[in-house]
N, C-alpha and C positions, 0 to 999 in steps of 0.2 A: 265081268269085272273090268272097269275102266282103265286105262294107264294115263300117268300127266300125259299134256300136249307139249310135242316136242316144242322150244324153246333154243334161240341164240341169246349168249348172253354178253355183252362187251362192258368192260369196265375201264377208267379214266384214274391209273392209280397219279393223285397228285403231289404236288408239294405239299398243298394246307391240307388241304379233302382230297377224297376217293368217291365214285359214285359210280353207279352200277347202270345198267340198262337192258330190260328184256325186250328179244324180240319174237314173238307169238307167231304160229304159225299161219294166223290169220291176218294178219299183217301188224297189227298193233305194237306199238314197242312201249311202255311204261318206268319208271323209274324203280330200281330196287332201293326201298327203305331201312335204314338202319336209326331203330329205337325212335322210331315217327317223324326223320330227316333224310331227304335223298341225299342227302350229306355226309360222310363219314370221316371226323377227322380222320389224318392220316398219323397221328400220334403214336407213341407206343410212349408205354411204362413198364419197368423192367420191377417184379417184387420180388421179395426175399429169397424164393423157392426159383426160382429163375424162371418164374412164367410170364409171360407177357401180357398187358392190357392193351387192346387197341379201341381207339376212337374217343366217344365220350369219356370211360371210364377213366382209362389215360387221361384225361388231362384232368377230370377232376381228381384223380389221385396226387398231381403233382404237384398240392401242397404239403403231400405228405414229406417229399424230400426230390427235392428239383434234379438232385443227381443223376436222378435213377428215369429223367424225363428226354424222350428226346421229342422235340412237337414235327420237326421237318425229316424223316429218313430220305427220305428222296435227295434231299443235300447232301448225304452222305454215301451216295455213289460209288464215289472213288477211292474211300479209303475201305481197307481190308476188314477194319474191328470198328468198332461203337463200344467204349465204356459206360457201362449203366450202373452207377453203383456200384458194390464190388464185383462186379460181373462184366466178363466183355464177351458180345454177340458177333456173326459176322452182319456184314448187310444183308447178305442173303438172309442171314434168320430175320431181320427186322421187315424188311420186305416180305419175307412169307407169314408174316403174323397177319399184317393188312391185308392181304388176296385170302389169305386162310377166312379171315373175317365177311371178307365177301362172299367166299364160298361157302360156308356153314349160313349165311342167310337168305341166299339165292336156294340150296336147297331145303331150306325151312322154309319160306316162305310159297314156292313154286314145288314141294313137292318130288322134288328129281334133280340130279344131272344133267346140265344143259346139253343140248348138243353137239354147240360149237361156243368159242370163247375167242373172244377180239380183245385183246390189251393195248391199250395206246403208249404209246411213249414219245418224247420230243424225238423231232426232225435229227438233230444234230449227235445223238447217241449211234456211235457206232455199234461194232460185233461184241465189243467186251463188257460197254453198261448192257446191250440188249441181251447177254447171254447169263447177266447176273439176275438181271427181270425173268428170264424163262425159265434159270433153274428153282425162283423163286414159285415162280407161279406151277410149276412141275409140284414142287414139296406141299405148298397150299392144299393140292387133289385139281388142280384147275387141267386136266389131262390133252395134252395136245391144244396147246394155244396157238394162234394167228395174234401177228402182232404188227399192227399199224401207224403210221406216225399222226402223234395229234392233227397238226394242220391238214392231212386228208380226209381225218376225219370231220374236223370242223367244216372242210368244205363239200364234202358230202350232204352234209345235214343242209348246208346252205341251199345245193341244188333240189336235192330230194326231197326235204319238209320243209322248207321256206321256198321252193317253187319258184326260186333264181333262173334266169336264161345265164348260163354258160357255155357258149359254142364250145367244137372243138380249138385248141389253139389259144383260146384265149384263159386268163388264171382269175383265180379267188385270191384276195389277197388278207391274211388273218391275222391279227391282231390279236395275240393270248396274251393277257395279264391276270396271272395268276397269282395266289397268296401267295409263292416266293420267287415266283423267275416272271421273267417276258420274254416271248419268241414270237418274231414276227418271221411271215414264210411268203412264198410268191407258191400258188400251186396251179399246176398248168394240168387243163383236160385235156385228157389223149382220147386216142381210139378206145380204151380198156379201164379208162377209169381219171387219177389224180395222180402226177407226179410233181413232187417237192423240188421247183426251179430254183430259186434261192431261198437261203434263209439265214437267219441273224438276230441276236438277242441279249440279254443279260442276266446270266445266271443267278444272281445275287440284286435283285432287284423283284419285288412284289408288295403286295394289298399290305406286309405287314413291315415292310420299311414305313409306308403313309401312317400306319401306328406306331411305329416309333418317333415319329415326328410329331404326330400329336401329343405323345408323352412330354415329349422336350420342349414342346412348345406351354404344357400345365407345367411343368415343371419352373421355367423360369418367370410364371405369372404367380403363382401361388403357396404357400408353404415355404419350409425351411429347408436344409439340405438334409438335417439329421433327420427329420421326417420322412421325406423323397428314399433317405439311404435305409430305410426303414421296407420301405416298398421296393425299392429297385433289388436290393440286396437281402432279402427275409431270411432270419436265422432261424424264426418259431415256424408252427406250423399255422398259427393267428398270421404271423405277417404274411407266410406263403399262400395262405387262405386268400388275406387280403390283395394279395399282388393278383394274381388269378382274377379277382370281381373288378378287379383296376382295368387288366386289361380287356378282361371280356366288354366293360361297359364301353371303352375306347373306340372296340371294333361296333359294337353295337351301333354306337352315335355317329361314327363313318359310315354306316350303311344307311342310315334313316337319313344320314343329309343326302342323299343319291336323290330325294322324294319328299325334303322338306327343306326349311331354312335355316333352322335352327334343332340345336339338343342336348341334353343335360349331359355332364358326366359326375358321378359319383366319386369323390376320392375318399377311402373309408379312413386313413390314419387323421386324414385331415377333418374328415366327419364333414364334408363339404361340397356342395355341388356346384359346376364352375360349367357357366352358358359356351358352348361351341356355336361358332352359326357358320355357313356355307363359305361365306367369303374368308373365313378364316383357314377353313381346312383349301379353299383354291388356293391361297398365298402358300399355306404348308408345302400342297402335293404337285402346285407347279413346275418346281425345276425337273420331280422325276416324271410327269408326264410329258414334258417338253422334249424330255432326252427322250423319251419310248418314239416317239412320233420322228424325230429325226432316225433313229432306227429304221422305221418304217419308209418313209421317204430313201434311204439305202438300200431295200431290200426291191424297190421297185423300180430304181435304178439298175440293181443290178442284174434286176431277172431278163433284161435286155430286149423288153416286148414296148411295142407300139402304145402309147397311150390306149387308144382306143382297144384294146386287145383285155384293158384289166377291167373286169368284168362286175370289180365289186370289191368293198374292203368289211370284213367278217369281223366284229368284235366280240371277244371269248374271253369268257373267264371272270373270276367273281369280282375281280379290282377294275375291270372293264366298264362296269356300272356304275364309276364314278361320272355325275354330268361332264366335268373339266375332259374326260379325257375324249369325249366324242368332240369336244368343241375343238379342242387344240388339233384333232387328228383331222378334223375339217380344216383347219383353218393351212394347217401343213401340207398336206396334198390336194387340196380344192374338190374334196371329193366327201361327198356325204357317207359315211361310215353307218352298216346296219348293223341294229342291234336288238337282240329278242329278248325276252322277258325270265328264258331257264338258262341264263351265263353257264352256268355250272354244271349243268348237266349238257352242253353240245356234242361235248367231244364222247362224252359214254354211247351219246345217244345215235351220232355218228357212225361210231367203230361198229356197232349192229348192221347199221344201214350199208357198210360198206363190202360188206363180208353178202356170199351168195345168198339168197331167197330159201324157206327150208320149205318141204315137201308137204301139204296138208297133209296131217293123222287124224282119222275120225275115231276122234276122241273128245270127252267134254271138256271145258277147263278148269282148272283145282278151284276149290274154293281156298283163297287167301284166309292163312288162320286170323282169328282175330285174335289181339293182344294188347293187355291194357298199357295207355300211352306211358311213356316214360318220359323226363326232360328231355326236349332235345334241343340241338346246336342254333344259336338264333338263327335263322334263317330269311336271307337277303329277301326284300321285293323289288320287283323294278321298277329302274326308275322311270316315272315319264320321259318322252323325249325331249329331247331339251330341242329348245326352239331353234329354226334353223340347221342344226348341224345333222344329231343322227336322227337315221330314220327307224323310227320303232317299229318292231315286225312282232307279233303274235307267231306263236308256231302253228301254222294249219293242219286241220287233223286230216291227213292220208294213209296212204297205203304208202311202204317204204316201197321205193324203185331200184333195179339195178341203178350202175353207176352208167352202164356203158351208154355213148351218146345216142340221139336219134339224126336222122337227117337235117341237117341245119345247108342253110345258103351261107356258112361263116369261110371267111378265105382257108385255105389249107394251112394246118400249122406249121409256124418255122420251125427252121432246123435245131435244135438245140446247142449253142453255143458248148464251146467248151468252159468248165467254172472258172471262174479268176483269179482264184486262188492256185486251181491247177496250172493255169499261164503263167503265172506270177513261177510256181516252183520249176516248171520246166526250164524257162529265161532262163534262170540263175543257176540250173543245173549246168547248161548248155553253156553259159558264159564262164563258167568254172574250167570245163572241158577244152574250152577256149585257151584259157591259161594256163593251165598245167601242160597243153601242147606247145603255145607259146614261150613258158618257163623249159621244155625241150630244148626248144631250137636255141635257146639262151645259153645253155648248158649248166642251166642252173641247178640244182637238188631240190629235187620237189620234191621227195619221198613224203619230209615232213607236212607239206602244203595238202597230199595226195590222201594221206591218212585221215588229216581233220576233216575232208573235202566228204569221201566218203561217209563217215561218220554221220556226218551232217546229214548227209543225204540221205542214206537210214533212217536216220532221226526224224529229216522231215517226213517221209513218206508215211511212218509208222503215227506220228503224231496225226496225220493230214485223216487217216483211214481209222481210228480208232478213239480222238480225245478227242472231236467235237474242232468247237469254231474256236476258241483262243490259244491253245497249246501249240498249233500248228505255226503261229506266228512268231514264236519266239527262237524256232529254228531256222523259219526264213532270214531274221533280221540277224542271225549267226552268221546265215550263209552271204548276208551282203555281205559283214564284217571278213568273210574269208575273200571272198570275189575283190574286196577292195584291198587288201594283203597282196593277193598273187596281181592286180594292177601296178601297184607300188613294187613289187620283188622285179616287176619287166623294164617298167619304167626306168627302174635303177641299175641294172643291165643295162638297158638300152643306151644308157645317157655316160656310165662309168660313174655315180652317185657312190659315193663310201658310204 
């Protein structure tokens, strides 16, 4: 009697989709399909009995009643509940719907329990989003996961299947633009693999702000308000029907212009098809791909390496496929940006590749059930590359490699800076200390100065190690506001100022 072949399996749970990735003991790594899309929204819909729908189902359910929809959970990280209707969930339960969903078709389709299990998550999630992810991916069945940050994995896949030179020392620099965030990362090879040098991004920015702009841009060419407010705002399940075929054809036509000039969009109240052509969605999506790219130009600034040290700039993720944004990201850092053909599946494909090599079991491998197609998710092509900027890369078919380097003649790498953020908090810790000794020797009452100071300090450390890249700063700019109080309290001492 035969058993499956042991099996790694790494998944990319994301903002818009989820996607999976097997890696075979023979080296192969494959896409896991969900309903004939390595695609899997990351949707949930909440019904009556308080069960969850994820992926496709989910969203075509939510004309039934948009309440009970939520299309991004991954935005909802940070709050304790999600009201779905008359139901409130926590995130861990919304999160463990989607891994539950990958894990019930990893072992339907492969026959077995993987292995081992790689989850990726952003760079900038500390212990408290990572430990919402684990107990999620625990309740799933997903048993003892390893958990990786996106941009190692993206830069994994870069070295290992796109057959990149990255000495030691020098970094990949990645480019994720994804359906709702952007993060861009500096990742520096070590001896032992990829570590995350800077990084920097925008929560609330992705592929489906670029469709809300196109919304707004038909909206004020065509049709009435009472119409629009027909669609934007659906009280039936006709209108919600129709919002639904609105937006899918939106995103539709956004993805065909990546690979053509023009494309139709359908508006059904209006009964009306209204011509997109490329130059129009460039005017739409330019200001936010302008902003992504000076992100990036930041982030490689910050990583504090020699020109010649950045080794490559990795374009990830399905909004990445836009031609504008290879062009402007060229045009930004004078640096040709590559781009491969599976956006979306990198980082799944990655997290396999990252994780150790599995043992051959002589053993044959399953046969994949077969199962008749179902609709699924439009699915992106890529685009050509656009002339001059990126450079388009096919993924080569290999054997997946460790990470660790080989001998290279690359200079030794540097030392690793301290981050700047951490400079930044120390200063102003240090300069606080300053004053409160200061306001000593003045014979002033710092008690009160001593208390906010601490506070602060708390505050910031806790925020620096645990909320990511913008929380932290609004306790810095506290702590100026305190730093600049106890100057003024010495000053006014010193001078005898009432």
């Amino acid at each position: 009697m035969s058993h499956p072949t042991r099996f790694a399996l790494g998944i990319d749970f994301g903002t818009s989709h989820t996607t999976g990735a097997v890696s075979r003991a023979d080296g192969r790594v494959d896409a896991l399909m969900f309903d004939g899309s390595p695609l899997l929204p990351s949707a949930v819909f909440a019904q009556p009995d308080r069960g969850l729908l994820v992926g496709r189902d989910a969203v075509d359910s939510a004309r039934l009643d948009l309440a009970c929809f939520e299309p991004h959970p991954k935005r909802r990280i940070d709050d304790l509940s999600v009201l779905l209707g008359a139901h409130e969930y926590s995130v861990v339960e919304l999160f463990t719907a989607v891994l539950g969903r990958v894990q019930v078709e990893c072992e339907r389709t492969l026959g077995g329990a993987p292995a081992s299990v790689t989850i990726t998550h952003p760079a900038t999630w500390g212990p408290t989003r990572k430990l919402v992810l684990r107990e999620a991916a625990q309740a799933a069945g997903l048993i003892d996961p390893s958990f990786v940050p996106e941009p190692v994995a993206a830069a994994t896949y870069y070295l290992s299947e796109l057959g990149h030179d990255v000495p030691t020392g020098s970094a990949v620099v990645v480019h994720d633009f994804g359906g709702g965030t952007f993060d861009a990362s500096a990742v520096v090879r070590t001896e032992t693999g990829f570590d995350v040098r800077s990084v920097d991004g925008i929560d609330n920015l992705g592929g489906v702000d670029i469709d809300e702009a196109i919304l707004r841009h038909l909206r004020n060419g065509v049709g009435t308000d009472e119409q629009w407010q027909r669609l934007v705002a659906p009280s039936t399940p006709a209108d919600r029907r129709h919002w639904r075929m609105l937006y899918d054809d939106v995103r539709t036509a956004k993805e065909r212009l990546s690979r053509s000039t023009s494309a139709d969009i359908f508006i059904p109240v209006l009964d009306q098809d209204v011509h997109l052509t490329r130059p129009e969605l460039d005017t739409l999506a330019r200001p936010f791909v302008e902003r992504l790219s000076r992100v990036v130009g930041a982030v490689i600034d910050s990583c504090e390496l020699p020109p010649q040290a950045i080794a490559g700039i990795f374009m990830v993720g399905g909004a990445s496929r836009m031609p504008l944004a290879a062009t402007i990201l060229h045009q930004t850092t004078g640096r040709s940006p590559v781009v491969t053909d599976r956006l979306e599946q990198v980082v799944a494909h990655g997290a396999v590749l990252a994780t150790a090599p599995l043992s051959p079991v002589e053993a044959p491998a399953p046969t994949v059930p077969s199962t008749a197609p179902t609709p699924a998710m439009p699915s992106a092509v890529a685009a050509p590359p656009v002339a001059v900027s990126p450079v388009a890369v096919s993924p080569v078919a290999v054997s997946p490699v460790a990470v660790s380097p080989q001998p290279t003649m690359a200079p030794p790498a540097p030392t690793t800076p301290m981050p700047s953020r951490l400079r930044m908090a120390a200063i102003l810790l240090g300069t606080q200390v300053a004053l409160l000794v200061a306001l000593a020797f003045e014979g002033i009452e710092a008690r009160p100065l001593l208390l906010i100071f601490l506070i602060l300090a708390a505050t910031t450390m806790a925020m620096l190690w645990t909320r990511g890249r913008h929380a932290w700063r609004t306790a810095v700019i506290l702590q100026v506001v305190t730093a600049v109080l106890g100057v003024f309290m010495v000053v006014s001492a010193r001078f005898g100022w009432s």
